[in-house]
N, C-alpha and C positions, 0 to 999 in steps of 0.2 A: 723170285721170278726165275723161271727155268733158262738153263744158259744156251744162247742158240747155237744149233746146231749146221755146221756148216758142208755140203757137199766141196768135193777138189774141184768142180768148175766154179764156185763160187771162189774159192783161196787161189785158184788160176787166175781170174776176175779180178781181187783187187791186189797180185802183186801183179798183174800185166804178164804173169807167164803162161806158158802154156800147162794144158795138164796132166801131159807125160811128166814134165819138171815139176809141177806142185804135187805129183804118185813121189817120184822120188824122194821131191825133200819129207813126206811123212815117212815112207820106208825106211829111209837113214837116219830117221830118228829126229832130224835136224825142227819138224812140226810135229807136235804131238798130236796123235789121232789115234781113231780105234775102226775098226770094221765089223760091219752089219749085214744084217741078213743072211740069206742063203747062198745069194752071189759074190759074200765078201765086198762090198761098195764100202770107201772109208768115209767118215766123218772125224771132224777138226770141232772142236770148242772155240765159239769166238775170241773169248780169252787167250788158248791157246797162240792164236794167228797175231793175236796182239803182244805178246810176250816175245812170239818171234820176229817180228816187225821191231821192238824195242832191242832186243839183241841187236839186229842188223845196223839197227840208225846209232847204237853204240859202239860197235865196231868199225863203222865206217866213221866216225869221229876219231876214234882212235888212230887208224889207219891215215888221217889227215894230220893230225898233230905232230904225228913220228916221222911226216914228211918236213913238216913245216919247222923241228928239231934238226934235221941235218941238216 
C-alpha cells in the first residue's frame, strides 16, 4: 500500500502547531519531507511524522529522568 502522503497543514494539524513552525521544522531537516510541483508545496511521509513524533516522546523522557537524577 502506497505511503500517505501528508500536506504541512496536515503535520500543523496533528502536532497542534502552526504551519509556518511545521515549514520550519521540515526546512531544518528536523521532518523529513520533499517538495512538489511547480510551486514547490512540501510533503511529509506519514512514517516520516511518526518517527518524529517517537524522537520527541523520547526525548522528552529523557529530559524527565535527568531531572528526576538530580
Amino acid at each position: 500500500m502506497p505511503e500517505r502522503m501528508l500536506t504541512l497543514a496536515d503535520v500543523a494539524e496533528v502536532l497542534d502547531i502552526t504551519v509556518p513552525t511545521a515549514r520550519a521544522l521540515v526546512r531544518q531537516g528536523e521532518i523529513k519531507g520533499f517538495q512538489v510541483g511547480g510551486r514547490g508545496m512540501w510533503r511529509v511521509e506519514s512514517k516520516e511524522l511518526d518517527a518524529y513524533i517517537e524522537r520527541e516522546k523520547a526525548a522528552a523522557t529523557a529530559r524527565r529522568e535527568a531531572l528526576h537524577e538530580n
